[in-house]
Short mmCIF file of the C-alpha atoms (twelve columns), coordinates in Angstrom:
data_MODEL
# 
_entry.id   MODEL 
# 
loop_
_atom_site.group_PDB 
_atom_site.id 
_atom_site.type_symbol 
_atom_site.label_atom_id 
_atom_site.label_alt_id 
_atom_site.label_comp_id 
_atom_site.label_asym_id 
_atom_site.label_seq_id 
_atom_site.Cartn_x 
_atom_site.Cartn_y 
_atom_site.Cartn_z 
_atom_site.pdbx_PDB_model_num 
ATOM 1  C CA . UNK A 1  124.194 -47.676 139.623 1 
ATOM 2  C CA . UNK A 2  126.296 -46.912 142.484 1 
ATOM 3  C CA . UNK A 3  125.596 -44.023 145.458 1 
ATOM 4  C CA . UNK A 4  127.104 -40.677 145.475 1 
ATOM 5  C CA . UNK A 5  129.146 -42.070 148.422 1 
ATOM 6  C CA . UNK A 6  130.728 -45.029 146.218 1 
ATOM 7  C CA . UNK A 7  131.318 -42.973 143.484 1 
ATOM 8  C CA . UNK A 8  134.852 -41.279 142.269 1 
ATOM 9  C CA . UNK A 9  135.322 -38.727 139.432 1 
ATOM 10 C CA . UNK A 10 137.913 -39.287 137.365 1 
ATOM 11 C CA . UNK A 11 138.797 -35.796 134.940 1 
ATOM 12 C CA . UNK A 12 140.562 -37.346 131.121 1 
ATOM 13 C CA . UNK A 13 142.727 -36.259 128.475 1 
ATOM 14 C CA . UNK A 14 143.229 -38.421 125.728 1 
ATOM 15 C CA . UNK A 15 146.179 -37.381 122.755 1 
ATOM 16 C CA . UNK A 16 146.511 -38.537 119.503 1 
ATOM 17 C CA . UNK A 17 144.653 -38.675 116.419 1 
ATOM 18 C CA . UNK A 18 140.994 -38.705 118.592 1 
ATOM 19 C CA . UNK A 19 139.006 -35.897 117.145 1 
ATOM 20 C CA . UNK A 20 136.818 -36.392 113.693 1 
ATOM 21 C CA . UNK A 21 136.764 -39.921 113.797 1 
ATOM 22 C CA . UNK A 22 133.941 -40.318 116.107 1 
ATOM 23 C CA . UNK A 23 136.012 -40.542 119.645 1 
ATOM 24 C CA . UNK A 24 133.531 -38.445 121.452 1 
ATOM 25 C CA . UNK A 25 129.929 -40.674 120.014 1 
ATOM 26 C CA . UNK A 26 132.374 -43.754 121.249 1 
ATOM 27 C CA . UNK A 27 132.576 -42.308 124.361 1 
ATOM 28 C CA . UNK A 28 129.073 -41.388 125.185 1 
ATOM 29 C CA . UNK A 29 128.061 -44.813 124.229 1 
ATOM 30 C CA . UNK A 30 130.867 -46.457 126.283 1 
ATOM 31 C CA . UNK A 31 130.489 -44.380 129.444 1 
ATOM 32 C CA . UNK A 32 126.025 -45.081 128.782 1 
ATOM 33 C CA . UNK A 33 126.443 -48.689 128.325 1 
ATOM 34 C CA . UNK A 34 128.699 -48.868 131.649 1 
ATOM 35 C CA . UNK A 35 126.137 -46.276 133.913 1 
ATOM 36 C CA . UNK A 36 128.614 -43.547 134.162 1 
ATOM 37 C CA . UNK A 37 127.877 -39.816 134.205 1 
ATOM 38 C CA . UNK A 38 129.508 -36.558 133.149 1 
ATOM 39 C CA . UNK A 39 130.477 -35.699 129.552 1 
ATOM 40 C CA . UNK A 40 132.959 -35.446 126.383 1 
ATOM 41 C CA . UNK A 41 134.473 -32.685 124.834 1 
ATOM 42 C CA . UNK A 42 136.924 -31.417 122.251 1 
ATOM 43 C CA . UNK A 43 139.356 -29.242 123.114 1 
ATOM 44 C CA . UNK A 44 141.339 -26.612 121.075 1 
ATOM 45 C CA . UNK A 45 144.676 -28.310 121.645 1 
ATOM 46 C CA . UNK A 46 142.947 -31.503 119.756 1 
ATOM 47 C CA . UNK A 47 142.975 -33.884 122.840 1 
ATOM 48 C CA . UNK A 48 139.411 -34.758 123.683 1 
ATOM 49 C CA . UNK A 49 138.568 -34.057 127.793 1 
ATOM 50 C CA . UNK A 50 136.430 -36.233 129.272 1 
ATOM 51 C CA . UNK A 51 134.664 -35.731 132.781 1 
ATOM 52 C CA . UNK A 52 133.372 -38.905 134.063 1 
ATOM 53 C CA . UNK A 53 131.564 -40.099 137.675 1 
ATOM 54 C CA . UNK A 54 131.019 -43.870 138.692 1 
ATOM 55 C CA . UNK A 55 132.392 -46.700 140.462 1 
ATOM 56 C CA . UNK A 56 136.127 -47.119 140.661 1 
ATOM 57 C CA . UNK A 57 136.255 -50.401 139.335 1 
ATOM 58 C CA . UNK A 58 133.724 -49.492 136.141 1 
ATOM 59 C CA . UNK A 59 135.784 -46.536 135.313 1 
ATOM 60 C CA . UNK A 60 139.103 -48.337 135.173 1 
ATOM 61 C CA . UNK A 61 137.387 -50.739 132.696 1 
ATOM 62 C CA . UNK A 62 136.130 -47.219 130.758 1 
ATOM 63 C CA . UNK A 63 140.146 -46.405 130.565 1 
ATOM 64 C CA . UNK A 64 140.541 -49.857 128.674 1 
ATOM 65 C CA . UNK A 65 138.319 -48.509 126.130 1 
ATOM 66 C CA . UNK A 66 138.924 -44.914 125.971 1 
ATOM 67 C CA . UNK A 67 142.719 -46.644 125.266 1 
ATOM 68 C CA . UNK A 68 141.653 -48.271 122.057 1 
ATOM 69 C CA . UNK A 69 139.328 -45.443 121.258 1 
ATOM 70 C CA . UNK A 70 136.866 -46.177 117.706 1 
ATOM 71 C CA . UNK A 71 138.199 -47.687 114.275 1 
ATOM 72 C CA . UNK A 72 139.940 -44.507 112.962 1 
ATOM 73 C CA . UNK A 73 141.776 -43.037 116.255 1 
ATOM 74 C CA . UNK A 74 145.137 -43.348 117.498 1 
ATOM 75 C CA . UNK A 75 145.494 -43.032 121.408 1 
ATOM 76 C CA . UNK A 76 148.709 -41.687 122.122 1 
ATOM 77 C CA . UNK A 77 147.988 -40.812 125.814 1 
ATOM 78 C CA . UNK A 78 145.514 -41.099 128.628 1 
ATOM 79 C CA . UNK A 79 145.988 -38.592 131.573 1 
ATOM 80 C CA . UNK A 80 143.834 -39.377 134.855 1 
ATOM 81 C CA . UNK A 81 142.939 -37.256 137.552 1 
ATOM 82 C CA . UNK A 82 141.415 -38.840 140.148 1 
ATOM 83 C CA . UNK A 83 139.209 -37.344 142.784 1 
ATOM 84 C CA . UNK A 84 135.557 -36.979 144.441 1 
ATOM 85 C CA . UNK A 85 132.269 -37.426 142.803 1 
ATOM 86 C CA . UNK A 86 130.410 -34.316 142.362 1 
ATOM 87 C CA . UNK A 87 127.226 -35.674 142.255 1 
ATOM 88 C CA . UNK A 88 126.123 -32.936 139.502 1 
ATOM 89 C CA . UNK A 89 125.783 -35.655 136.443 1 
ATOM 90 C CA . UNK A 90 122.516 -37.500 135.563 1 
ATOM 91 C CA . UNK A 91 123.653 -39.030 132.276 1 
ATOM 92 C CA . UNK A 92 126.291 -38.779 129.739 1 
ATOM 93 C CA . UNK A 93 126.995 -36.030 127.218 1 
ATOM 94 C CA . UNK A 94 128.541 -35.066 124.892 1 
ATOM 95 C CA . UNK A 95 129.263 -31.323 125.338 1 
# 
């Protein structure tokens, strides 16, 4: 696990065909297995946010899989903002 002061947040929006085929259980389990913190969500428009703090380097290997997504999904788009870690996460959820 890296310190607060290593850390970067990085705020996702994934588009395609990523909501009821189990994009936001892949992402919990991703983001767990790699350390990171924050949390998944569904959103209204049917993109799936996703609110994640960790290492630079660990969360540009999340991307890779948030870009495949789970048997089922189509990733049409990723969308990063990248900024400062908040600190405020002590796991992953899904929200």
């Amino acid at each position: 696990m890296t310190e607060i002061g290593e850390s970067v947040r990085a705020r996702i929006l994934v588009s395609g065909r990523v909501q009821g085929v189990g994009y936001r259980a892949f992402t919990c389990r991703m983001a767990a297995a790699r350390g990171l913190t924050g949390g998944v969500e569904n959103l209204d428009s049917g993109q799936v946010a996703v609110d994640a703090e960790g290492g630079r380097a660990v969360l540009e290997e999340f991307l890779v899989d948030l870009k495949k997504g789970p048997v089922g999904a189509r990733v049409t788009q990723v969308q990063v903002e990248w900024g400062n870690a908040t600190g405020r996460y002590h796991d992953f959820s899904i929200w």
